[in-house]
C-alpha positions in Angstrom: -50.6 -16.8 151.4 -53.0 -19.1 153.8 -53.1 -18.0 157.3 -51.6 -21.7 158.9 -50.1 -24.5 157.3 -49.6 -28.1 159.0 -46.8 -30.8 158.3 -46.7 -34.5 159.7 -43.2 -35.4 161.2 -42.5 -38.9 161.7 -45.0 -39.9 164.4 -47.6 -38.0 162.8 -48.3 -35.1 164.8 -49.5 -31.9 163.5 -46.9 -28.9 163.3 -47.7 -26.0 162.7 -45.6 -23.2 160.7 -47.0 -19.7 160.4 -47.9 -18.6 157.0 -46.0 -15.4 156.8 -43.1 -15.2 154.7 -40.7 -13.2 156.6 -38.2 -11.2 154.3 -35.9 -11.5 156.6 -35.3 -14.6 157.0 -32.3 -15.0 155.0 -33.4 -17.5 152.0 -36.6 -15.5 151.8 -34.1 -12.1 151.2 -32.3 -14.0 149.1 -35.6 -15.2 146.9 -36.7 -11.9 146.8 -33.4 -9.8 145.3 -33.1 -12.6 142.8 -36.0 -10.9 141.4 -34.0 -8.3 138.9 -37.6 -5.6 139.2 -37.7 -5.7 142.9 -33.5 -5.3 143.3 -33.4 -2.6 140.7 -36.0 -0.9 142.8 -34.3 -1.4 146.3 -31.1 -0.3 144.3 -32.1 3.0 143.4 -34.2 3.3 146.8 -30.8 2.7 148.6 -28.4 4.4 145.9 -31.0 7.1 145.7 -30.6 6.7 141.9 -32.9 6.7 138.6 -34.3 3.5 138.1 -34.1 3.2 134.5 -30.4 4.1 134.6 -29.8 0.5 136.5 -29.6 -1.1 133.2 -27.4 -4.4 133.5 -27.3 -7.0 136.3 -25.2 -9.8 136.8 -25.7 -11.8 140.2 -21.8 -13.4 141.7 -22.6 -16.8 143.3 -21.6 -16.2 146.7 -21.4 -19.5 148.1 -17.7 -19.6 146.8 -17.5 -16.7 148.7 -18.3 -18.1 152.3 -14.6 -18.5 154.4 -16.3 -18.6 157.6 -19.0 -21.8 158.9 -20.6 -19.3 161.1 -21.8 -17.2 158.8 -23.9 -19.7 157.6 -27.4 -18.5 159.7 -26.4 -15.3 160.2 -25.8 -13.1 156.9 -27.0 -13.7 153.7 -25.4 -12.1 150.4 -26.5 -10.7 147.3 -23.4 -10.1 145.3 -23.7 -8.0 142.0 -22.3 -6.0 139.5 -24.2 -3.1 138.0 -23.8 -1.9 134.4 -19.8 -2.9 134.9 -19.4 0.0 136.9 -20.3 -0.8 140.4 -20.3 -3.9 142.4 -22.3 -4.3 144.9 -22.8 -6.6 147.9 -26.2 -6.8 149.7 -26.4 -8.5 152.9 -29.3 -8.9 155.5 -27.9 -10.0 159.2 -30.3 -10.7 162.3 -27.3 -11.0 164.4 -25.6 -8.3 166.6 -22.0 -9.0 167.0 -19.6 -6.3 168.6 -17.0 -6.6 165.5 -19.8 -5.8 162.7 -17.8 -2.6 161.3 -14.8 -3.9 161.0 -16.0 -7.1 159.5 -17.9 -5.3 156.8 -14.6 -3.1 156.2 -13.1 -5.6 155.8 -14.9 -7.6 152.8 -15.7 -4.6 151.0 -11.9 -4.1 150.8 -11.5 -7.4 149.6 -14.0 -6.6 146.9 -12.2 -4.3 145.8 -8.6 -5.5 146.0 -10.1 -9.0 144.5 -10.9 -7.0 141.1 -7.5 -6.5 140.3 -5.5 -9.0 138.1 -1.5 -9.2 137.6 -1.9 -6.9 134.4 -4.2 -4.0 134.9 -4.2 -0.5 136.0 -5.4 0.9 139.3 -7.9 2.8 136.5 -10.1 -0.8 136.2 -11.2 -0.7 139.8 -15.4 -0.7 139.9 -16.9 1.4 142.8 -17.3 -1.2 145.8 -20.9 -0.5 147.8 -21.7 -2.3 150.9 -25.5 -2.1 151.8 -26.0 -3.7 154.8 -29.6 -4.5 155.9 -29.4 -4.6 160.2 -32.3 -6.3 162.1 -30.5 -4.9 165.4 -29.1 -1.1 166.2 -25.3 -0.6 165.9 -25.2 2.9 167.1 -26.9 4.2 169.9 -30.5 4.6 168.9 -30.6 7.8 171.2 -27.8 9.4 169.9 -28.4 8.6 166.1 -31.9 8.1 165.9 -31.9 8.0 162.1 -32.7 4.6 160.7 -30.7 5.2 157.7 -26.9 6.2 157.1 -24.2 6.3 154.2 -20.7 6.7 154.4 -17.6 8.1 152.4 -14.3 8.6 152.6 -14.0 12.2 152.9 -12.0 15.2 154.5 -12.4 15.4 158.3 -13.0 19.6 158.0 -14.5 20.2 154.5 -16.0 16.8 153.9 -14.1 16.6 150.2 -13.9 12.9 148.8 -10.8 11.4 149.1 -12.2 8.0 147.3 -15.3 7.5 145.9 -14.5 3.6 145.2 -15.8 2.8 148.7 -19.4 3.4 149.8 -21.4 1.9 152.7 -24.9 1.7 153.5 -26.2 1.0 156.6 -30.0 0.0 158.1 -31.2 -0.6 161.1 -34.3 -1.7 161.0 -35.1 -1.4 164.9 -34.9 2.3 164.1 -37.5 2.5 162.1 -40.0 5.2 163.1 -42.9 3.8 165.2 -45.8 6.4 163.3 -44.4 5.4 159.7 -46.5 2.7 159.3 -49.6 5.3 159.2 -47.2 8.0 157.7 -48.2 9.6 154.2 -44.4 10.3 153.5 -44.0 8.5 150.0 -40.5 8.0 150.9 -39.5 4.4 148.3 -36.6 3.9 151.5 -38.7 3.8 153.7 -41.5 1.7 152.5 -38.6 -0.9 151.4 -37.1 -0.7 155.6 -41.0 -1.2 156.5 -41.7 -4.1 154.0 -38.3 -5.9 155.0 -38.7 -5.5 158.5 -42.6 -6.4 158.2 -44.0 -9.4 159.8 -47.6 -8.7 159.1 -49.4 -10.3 155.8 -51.8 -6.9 155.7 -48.7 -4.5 155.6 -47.1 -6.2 153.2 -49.8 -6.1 150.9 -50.5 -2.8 151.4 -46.6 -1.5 150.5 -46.6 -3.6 147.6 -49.9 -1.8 146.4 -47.7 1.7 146.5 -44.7 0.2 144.9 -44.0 -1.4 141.9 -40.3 -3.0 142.9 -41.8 -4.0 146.5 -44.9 -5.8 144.6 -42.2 -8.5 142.5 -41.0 -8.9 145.9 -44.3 -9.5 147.4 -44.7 -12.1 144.3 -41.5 -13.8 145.2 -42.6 -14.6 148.7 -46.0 -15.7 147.7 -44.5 -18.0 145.0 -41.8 -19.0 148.2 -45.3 -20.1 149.9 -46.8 -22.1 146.8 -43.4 -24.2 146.4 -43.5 -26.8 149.1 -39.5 -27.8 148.3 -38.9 -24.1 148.6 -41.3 -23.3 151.6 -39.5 -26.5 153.7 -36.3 -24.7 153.2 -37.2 -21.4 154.1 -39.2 -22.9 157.4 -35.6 -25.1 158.1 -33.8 -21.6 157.8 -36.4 -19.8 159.7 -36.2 -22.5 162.5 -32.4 -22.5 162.4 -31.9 -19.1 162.9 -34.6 -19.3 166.2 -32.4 -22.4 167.4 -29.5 -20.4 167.0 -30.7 -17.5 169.3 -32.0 -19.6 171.3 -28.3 -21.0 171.7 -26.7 -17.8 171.7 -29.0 -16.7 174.5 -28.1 -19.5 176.3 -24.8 -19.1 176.3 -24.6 -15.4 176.5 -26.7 -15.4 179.8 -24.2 -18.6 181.3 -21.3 -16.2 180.5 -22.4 -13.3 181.6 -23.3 -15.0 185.0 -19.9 -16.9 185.2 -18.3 -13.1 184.1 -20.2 -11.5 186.6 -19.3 -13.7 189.5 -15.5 -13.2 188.7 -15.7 -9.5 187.9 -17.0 -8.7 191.4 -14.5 -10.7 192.6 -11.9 -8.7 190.2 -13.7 -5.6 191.2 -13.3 -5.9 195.1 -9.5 -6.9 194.6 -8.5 -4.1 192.4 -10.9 -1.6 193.7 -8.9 -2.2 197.4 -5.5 -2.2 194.6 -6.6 1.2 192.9 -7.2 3.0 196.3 -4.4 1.9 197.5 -2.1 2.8 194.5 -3.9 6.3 194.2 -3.0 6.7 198.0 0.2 6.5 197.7 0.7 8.3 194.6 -1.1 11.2 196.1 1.4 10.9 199.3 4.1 10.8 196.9 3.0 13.9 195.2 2.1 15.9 198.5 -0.8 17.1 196.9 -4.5 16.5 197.4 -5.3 16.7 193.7 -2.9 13.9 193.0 -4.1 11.2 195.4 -7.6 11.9 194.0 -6.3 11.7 190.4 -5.0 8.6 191.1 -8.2 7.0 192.7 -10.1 8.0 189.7 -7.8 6.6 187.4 -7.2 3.6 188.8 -11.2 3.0 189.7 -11.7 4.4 185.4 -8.9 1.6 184.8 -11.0 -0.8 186.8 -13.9 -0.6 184.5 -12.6 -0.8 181.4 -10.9 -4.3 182.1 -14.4 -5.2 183.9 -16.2 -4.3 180.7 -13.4 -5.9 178.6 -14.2 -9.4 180.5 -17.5 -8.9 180.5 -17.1 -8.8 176.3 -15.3 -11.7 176.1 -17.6 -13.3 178.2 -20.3 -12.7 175.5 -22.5 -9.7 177.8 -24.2 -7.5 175.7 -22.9 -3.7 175.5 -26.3 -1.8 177.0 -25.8 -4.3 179.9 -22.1 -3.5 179.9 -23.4 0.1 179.8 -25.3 -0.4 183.1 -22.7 -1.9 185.4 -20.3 -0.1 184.2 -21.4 3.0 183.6 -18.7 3.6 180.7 -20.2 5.1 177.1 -21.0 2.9 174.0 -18.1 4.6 172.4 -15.5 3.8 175.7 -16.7 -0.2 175.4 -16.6 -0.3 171.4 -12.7 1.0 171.4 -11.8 -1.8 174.1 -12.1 -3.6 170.2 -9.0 -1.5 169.0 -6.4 -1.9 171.7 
């Protein structure tokens, strides 16, 4: 891949694209797992499986798939089947949106509950794996610092599966570890988070030099580069998804002012409201403890519908976080009630 390439536009002035194929831009992603050497790879990197024991893939067209418009520059699927025992849906996103769990519960359910037709047995059910490729952290990078995480549905106490037909995958490339790029760990995860999350033409070329699966994906981008029908969509995708941040910002920053403005305003009134209620109650009880009970619990009420607002008003959690002072955890459940 060149370092710059130019394109006219209608009154012939020079644009300029850079030359790096960026794997996660969504059709590049998409390019590169078509390639059966460099999925099997990422499969068994992810899966932590044998290779040679991925033996049969069939790709599901998932544009009959798509129910929603705005997934359209967000997420980008790789639906499979495995050797007619798993199926599998690969997905990178580059946007963070506050529902992302439930959403992915949700269509890996419906993978599995779409396998079933009027006449079979409960027995026919292939193990449903979501691995989900984040370019953005969904848990707090403090508290779980680990870039990589898998989940199953086991026993709270002695971890026992309950059901092994749902699995789920998760990373976040944000969390990759900042000395890994000099690292000697041959970890094939890792290398596949760095490569995916890579913007540089030198790293790439230097992780597909340690790894066989990374290298066809490396191929793929550089044969993305050499097709100019193929390169002019991945640069309209590539510019879509920067419009739409762009937008999103936008927007996100005019609600979060507007939010703002009416929160303090909320804030005052039912700070003076919660004061006044935790007063009373305290009078009513005759007991010191009470009327301070009741002050805290009416200011703790306070902030959660702030922060509520404030999420419907599109304000991101960590600056939720900071007027608030209420925990990821406390703003996240204002999803469930």
């Amino acid at each position: 891949m060149g370092d710059k390439i130019k394109m006219n536009n209608s009154k012939e002035k020079d644009v300029e694209f850079t030359s790096v194929i960026k794997p996660k831009v969504d059709y590049a992603f998409k390019q590169m797992m078509n390639n059966r050497v460099a999925l099997r790879n990422f499969l068994s990197a992810v899966l932590r499986m044998n290779e040679e024991s991925i033996t049969d893939i069939v790709y599901i067209d998932t544009h009959t798939l798509k129910e929603h418009d705005s997934d359209k520059y967000i997420i980008m699927d790789v639906r499979i089947t495995v050797d007619n025992i798993y199926e599998i849906d690969v997905e990178m996103q580059v946007r963070n949106f506050v529902y992302w769990t439930d959403r992915v519960l949700f269509y890996t359910c419906k993978m599995l509950t779409g396998q079933m037709k009027k006449s079979d047995d409960y027995n026919k059910f292939k193990k449903c794996i979501n691995i989900s490729i984040l370019d953005y952290n969904i848990f707090d990078d403090k508290k779980y610092k680990n870039f990589y995480s898998s989940y199953h549905i086991s026993e709270d106490k002695d971890n026992r599966i309950f059901s092994d037909l749902l699995e789920f995958h998760v990373i976040e490339l944000k969390k990759i570890p900042e000395d890994s790029i000099n690292s000697l760990e041959n970890d094939k995860l890792l290398d596949w988070a760095r490569f995916l999350n890579s913007e540089s033409k030198e790293e790439m070329e230097m992780l597909s030099k340690q790894n066989s699966g990374i290298k066809a994906a490396y191929d793929e981008l550089e044969t993305l580069y050499d097709d100019d029908e193929k390169r002019a969509i991945y640069e309209a995708r590539e510019k879509a998804m920067m419009d739409y941040r762009v937008q999103q910002r936008a927007a996100r920053e005019e609600g979060i002012k507007e939010g703002i403005e009416k929160a303090m305003i909320d804030s005052r009134v039912q700070q003076k409201a919660a004061r006044e209620e935790g007063i009373k109650e305290g009078k009513k009880e005759g007991i010191k403890e009470g009327k301070l009970e009741g002050i805290q619990e009416g200011i703790r009420k306070e902030k959660l519908e702030n922060a509520r607002k404030m999420l419907l008003n599109g304000a991101d959690i960590e600056f939720i976080m900071k007027i608030t002072d209420l925990t990821r955890e406390e703003i996240l459940n204002l999803n469930k009630i």
